[in-house]
C-alpha atoms as one frame of an Amber mdcrd trajectory, in Angstrom:
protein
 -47.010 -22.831  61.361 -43.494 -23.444  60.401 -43.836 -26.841  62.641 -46.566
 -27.638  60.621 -45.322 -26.806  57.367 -42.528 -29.375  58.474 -44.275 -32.062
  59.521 -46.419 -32.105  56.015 -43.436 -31.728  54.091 -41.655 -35.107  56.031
 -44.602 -36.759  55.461 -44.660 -36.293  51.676 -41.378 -36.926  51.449 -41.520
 -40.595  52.772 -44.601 -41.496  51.184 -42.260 -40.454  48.230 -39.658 -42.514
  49.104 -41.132 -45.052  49.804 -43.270 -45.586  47.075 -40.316 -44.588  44.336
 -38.771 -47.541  42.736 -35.485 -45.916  43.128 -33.929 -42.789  44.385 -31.662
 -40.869  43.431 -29.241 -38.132  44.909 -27.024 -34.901  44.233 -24.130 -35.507
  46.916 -22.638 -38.480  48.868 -23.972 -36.783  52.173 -27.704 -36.748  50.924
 -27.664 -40.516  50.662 -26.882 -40.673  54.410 -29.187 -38.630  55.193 -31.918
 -40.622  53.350 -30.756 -43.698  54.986 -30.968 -42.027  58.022 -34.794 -41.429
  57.309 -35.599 -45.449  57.022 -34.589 -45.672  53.454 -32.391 -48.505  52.253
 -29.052 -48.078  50.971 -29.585 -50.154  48.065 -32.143 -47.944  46.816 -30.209
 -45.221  46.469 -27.796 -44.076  43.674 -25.726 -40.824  43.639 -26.205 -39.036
  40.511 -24.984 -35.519  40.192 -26.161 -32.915  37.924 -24.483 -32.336  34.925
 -24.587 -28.772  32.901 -24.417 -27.092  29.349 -21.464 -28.604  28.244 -21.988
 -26.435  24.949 -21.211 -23.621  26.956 -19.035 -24.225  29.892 -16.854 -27.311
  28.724 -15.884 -25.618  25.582 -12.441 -23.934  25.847 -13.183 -20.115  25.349
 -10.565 -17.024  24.826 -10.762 -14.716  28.254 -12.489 -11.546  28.205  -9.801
  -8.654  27.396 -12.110  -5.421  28.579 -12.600  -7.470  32.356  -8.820  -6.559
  33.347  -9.202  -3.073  30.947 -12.423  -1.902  32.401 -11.861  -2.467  36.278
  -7.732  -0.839  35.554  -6.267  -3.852  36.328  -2.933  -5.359  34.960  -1.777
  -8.781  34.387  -0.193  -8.621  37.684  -3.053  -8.359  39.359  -5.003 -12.024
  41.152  -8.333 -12.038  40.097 -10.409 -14.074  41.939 -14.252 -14.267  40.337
 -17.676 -15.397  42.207 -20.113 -15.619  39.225 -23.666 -16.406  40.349 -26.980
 -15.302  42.796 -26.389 -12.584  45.461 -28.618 -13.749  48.279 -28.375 -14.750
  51.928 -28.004 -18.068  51.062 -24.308 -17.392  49.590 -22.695 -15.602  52.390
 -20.884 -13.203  50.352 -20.336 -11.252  52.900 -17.157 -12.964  53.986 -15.625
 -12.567  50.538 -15.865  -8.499  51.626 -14.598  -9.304  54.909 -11.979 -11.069
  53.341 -10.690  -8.417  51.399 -10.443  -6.046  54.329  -8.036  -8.293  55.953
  -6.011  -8.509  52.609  -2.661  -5.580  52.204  -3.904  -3.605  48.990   0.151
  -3.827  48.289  -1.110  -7.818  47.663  -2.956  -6.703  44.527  -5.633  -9.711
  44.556  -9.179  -8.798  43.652 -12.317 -10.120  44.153 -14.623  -9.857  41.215
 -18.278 -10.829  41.674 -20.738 -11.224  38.039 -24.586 -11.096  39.109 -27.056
  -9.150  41.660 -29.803 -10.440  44.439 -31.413  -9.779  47.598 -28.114  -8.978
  49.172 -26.709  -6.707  46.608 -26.995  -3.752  47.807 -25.692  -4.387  51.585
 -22.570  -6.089  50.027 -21.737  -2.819  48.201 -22.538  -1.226  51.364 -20.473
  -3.274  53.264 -17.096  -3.236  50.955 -17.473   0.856  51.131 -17.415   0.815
  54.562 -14.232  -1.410  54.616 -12.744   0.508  52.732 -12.295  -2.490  49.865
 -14.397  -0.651  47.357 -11.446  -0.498  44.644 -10.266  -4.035  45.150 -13.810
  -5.900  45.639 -15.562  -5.177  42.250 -19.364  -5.748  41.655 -20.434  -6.157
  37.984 -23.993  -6.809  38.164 -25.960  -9.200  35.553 -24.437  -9.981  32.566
 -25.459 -12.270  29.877 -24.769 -16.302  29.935 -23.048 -16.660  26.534 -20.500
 -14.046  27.835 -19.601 -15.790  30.808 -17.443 -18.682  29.593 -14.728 -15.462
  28.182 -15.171 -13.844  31.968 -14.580 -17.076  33.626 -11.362 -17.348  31.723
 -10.243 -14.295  32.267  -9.874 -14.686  36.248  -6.970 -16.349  38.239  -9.469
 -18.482  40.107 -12.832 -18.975  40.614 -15.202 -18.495  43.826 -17.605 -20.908
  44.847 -19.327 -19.081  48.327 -22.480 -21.203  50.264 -23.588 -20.445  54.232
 -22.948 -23.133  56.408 -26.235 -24.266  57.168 -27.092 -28.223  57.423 -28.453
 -28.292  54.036 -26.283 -27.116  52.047 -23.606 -29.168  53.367 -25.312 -31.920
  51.776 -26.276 -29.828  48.568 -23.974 -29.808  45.614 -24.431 -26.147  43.804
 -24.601 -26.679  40.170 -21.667 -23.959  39.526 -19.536 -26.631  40.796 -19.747
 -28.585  37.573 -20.035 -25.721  35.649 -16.575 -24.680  37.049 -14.970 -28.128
  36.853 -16.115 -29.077  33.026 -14.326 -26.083  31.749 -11.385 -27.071  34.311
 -11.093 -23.615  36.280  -9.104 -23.761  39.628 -11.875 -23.336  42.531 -11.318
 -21.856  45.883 -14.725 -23.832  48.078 -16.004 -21.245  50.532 -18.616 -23.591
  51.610 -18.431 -26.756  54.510 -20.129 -29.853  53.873 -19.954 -32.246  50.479
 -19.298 -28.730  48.275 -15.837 -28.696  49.711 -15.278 -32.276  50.686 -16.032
 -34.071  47.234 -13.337 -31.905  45.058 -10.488 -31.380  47.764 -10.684 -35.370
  48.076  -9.482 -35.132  44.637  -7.547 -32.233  44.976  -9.695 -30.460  42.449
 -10.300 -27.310  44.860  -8.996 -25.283  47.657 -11.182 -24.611  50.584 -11.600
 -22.314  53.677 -14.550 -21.878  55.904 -17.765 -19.720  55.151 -17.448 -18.485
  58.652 -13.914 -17.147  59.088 -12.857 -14.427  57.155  -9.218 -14.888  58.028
  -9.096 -18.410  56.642 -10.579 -16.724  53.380  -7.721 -14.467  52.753  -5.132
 -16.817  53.565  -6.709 -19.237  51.154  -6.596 -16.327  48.958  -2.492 -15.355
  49.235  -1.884 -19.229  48.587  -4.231 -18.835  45.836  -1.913 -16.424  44.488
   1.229 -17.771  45.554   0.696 -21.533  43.889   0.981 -19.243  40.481  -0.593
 -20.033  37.201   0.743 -23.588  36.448  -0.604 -25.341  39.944  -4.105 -23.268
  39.560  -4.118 -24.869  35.670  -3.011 -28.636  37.139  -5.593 -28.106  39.763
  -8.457 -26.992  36.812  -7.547 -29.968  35.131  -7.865 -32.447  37.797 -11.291
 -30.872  38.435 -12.050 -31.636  34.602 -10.786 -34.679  35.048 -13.403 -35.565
  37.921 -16.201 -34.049  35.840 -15.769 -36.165  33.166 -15.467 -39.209  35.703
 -18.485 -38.410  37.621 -20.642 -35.725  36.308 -20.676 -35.523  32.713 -24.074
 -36.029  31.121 -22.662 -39.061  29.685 -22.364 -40.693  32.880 -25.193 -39.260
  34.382 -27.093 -40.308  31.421 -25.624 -43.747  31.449 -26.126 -43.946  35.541
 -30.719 -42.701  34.812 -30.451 -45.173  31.861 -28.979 -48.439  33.732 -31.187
 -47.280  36.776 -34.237 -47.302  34.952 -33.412 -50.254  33.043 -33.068 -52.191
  36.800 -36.686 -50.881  38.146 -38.564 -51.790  35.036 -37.086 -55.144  35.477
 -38.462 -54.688  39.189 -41.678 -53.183  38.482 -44.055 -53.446  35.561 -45.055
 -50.146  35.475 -41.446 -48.528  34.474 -42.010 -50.293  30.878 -43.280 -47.129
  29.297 -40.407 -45.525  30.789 -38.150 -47.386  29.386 -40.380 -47.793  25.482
 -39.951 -43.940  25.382 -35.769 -43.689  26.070 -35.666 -46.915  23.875 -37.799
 -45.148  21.274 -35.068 -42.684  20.871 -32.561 -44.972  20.098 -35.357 -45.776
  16.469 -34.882 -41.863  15.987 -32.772 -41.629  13.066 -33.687 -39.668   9.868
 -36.887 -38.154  12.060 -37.628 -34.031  12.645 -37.450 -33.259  16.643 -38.445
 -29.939  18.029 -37.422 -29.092  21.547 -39.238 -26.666  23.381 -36.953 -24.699
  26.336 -34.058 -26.036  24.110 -31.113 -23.982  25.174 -31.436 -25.620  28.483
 -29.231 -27.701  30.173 -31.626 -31.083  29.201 -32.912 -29.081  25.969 -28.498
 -28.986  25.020 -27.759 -31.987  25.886 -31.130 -33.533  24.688 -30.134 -31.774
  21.056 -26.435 -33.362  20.880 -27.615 -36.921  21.798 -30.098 -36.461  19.136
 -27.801 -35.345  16.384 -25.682 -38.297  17.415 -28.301 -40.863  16.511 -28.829
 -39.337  13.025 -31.918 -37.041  13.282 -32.887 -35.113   9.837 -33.024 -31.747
  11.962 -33.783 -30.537  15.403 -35.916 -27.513  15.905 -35.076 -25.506  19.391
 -37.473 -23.067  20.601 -36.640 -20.857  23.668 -36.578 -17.124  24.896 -33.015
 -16.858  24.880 -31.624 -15.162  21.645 -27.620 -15.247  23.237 -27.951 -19.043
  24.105 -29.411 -19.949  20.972 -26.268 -18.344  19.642 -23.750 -19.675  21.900
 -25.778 -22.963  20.682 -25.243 -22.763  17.199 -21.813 -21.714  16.934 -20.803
 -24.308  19.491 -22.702 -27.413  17.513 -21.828 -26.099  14.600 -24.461 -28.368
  12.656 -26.823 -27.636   9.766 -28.961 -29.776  11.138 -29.977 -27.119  14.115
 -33.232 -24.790  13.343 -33.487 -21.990  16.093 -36.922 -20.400  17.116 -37.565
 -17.068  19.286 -40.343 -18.283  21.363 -42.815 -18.183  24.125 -44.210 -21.813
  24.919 -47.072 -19.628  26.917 -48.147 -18.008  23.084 -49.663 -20.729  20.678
 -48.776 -18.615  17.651 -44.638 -19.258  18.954 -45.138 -22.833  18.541 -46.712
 -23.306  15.020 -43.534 -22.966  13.446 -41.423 -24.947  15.119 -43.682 -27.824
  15.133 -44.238 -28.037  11.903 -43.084 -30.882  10.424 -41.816 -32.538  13.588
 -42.239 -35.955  14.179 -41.171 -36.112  17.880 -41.596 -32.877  20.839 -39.306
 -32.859  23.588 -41.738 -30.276  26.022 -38.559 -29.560  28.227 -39.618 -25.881
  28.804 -39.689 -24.534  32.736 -38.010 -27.587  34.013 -36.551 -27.076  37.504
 -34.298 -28.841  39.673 -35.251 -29.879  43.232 -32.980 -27.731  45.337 -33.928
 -24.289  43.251 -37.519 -25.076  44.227 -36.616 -25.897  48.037 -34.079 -22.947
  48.491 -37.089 -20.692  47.210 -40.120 -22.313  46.968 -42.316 -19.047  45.968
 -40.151 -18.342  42.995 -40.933 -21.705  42.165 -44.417 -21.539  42.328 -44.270
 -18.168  40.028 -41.923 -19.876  37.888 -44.521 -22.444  36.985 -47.616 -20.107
  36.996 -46.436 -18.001  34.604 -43.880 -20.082  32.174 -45.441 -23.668  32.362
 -48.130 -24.004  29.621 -51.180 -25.719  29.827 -50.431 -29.038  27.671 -53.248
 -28.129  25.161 -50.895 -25.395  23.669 -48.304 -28.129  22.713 -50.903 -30.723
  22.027 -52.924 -28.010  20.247 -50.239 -26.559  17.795 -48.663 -30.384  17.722
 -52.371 -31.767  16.272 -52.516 -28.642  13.802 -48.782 -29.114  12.533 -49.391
 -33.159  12.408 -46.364 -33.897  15.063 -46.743 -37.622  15.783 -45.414 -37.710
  19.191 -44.551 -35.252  22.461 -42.249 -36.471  24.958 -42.872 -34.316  27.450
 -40.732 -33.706  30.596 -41.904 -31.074  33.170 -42.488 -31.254  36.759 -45.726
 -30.894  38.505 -47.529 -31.444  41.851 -48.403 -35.267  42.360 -51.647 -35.588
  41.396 -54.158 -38.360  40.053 -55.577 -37.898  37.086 -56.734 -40.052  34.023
 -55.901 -42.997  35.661 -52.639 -41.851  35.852 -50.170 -39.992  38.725 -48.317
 -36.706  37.347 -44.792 -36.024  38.281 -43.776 -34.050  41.152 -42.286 -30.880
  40.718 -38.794 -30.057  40.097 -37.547 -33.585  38.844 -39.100 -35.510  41.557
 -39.834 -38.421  39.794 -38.349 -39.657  36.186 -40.389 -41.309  33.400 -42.856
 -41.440  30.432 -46.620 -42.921  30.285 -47.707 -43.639  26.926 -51.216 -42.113
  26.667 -53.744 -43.446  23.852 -54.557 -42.236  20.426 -57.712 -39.464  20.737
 -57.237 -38.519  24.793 -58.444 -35.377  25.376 -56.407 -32.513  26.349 -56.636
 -31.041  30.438 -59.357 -28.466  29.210 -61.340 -31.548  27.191 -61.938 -29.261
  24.165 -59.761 -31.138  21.541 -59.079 -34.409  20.304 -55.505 -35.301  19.706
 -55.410 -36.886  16.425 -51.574 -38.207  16.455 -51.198 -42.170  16.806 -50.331
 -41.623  20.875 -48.682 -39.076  22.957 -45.910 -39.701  25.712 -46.841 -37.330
  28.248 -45.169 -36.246  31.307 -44.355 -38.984  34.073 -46.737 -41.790  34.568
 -45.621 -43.384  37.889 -43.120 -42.697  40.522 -40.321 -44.707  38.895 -37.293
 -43.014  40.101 -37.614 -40.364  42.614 -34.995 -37.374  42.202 -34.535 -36.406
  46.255 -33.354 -33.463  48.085 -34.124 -33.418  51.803 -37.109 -31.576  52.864
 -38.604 -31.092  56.060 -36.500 -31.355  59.759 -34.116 -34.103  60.031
């Protein structure tokens, strides 16, 4: 079966690739790879993903009750892994790590979240004997994390070695590096390569505990000034190579080069150009809190919109988002984009909809594929609840960008899920919506990705 599975997935994959107009990629590594699978180097462009710069790139004071609450003192090295606890992160050499640490060191190991592997790594650390000095916190909201973050001595980034992810690029790397926090890599593979190249990171191997700890007691030893000079050189490569900015900049210029390849990028390129005609205009983003709904929002107020509505679920990101921005111009919405009655308001009045809700990038969806599908059952609405409330509200456009299976329909191909493609397909006035029970009354919609333009790539399948 699993053969199988493989085989079907490699096969989709190249059609993909082959029939993109571009393609981009997360990590130096994953280009090679690609090439490796027939496709040509020219075609390819590394792009990395870029995060909430609201909330991680803004400086923040640290948490006082961490330190308070787990008895620690200043002297104590706090070392912080903030993120899933699955297989796929091999925390269990963090534990290990710890065991082969003198408790007369006083360095701690603080981890913020929960998973699959939860409860064996607090099984494990009792039966080292490392309970006291390797602390589990559990879940804790995202608008607190930026003061947690600051209050550690260094941060943890922790990945198996498997061949994947050492051509994967975990998107708490940029988090970590845009609010320039020293890193210690526990990972092989582009996650450690692409930020000790710049000196941006210390690393050690996911599979030796021993190299762990000693990473750890130089950690400690470099003291406060070399982890901040190290933070900053990792902000420093951010901003040079992942900021939305330049990955913005990098999607733009790419696009700009396939419509000039291929007609059937124009719309594409009619919708980002559309934005730049956006001043003075009423947006409403659904999923805006986001890392596209965030960014989306500051490029907007940028070019002069009259107000930007933000609908999400998320009450402590909306407020992380509004006292970061800062501008009257923000509305805020509690919202679910699967109940009609949470989207009358926020449309009202709006000339443009940025549908960003449930978007998902590719490696999420590949790491755990069933989540995925779940994800998109339950969250993704059917387009007639946008288009529906839109028509009633008297929106005039939706830019919509979601992921979905490939598909033909209308005369048109949807987008693949999780960011596999990139673009916009202008749909006429009066189409009717997926169900065929309305007419949409608004002069035309932009609706989610008309062709394969630029294919967003992770590898799939066996190599």
């Amino acid at each position: 079966m699993r053969r199988i599975a493989d085989a079907v997935l490699s096969t989709f994959a190249k059609w993909s690739y082959r029939l993109a107009s571009h393609v981009t990629v997360l990590s130096p590594s994953m280009k090679q790879v690609l090439v490796d699978r027939g496709v040509p180097p020219e075609k390819i462009s590394l792009v990395y993903n870029w995060v909430d710069e609201s909330l991680f790139a803004t400086p923040a004071a640290p948490d006082p009750a961490l330190r308070a609450d787990l008895g620690l003192t200043d002297d104590d090295f706090v070392a912080m892994y903030a993120g899933a606890h699955g297989v796929p992160q091999g925390l269990g050499v963090l534990v290990e790590a710890a065991a082969r640490i003198d408790p007369a060191e006083h360095i701690h190991i603080v981890t913020v979240g929960d998973g699959t592997d939860g409860d064996r790594l607090r099984e494990l650390a009792a039966s080292l004997g490392v309970a006291e000095r390797v602390h589990f916190l559990g879940r804790r909201p995202m608008a607190t994390m930026p003061g947690l973050l600051e209050a550690a001595d260094l941060q943890l980034v922790c990945i198996s070695d498997t061949p994947l992810f050492r051509v994967n690029m975990p998107s708490k790397i940029p988090s970590l590096l845009a609010g320039a926090r020293p890193v210690l890599v526990v990972a092989a593979g582009d996650p450690a390569d692409v930020l000790t190249a710049e000196r941006a990171a210390m690393a050690a191997s996911p599979n030796d505990p021993a190299a762990v700890a000693t990473a750890l007691r130089q950690a400690k030893a470099a003291g406060a000034d070399m982890l901040r000079e190290m933070g900053e050189r990792g902000r420093d490569l951010y901003e040079r190579e992942m900021s939305s900015a330049i990955g913005g900049a990098r999607l733009t210029e790419i696009l700009r080069t396939a419509k000039r390849k291929a007609a059937h990028v124009t719309d594409t390129l009619e919708a980002i150009e559309a934005i730049d005609s956006i001043a003075g205009k009423t947006v409403t983003i659904t999923g805006g809190t986001g890392s596209f709904g965030s960014t989306m929002a500051r490029h907007l107020l940028a070019h002069g919109v009259a107000q930007v509505n933000v609908l999400s679920r998320d009450e402590a990101k909306q407020d992380a988002m509004r006292r970061v921005l800062g501008d009257e111009r923000m509305r805020f919405f509690l919202g679910d984009v699967r109940d009609i009655d949470s989207l009358e308001a926020p449309m009202e009045g709006a000339d443009y909809v940025f549908h960003a809700a449930a978007l998902k990038q590719v490696p999420s969806c590949e790491f755990f594929p069933q989540q995925a599908v779940l994800t998109k059952r339950h969250r993704q609405p059917p387009r007639d609840r946008v288009r529906g409330a839109r028509r009633r509200e008297g929106s005039r456009r939706a830019l919509h960008r979601q992921g979905r299976l490939p598909r033909q329909r209308d005369g048109h191909v949807e987008g693949a899920d999780g960011e596999d493609c990139a673009g916009l397909r202008a749909q006429p006035p009066g189409l009717a919506d997926a169900g065929g029970r309305h007419q949409v009354r608004q002069r035309h919609v932009l609706a989610g990705v008309g062709h394969p333009a630029v294919h967003r790539a992770a590898p799939c399948g066996r190599r």
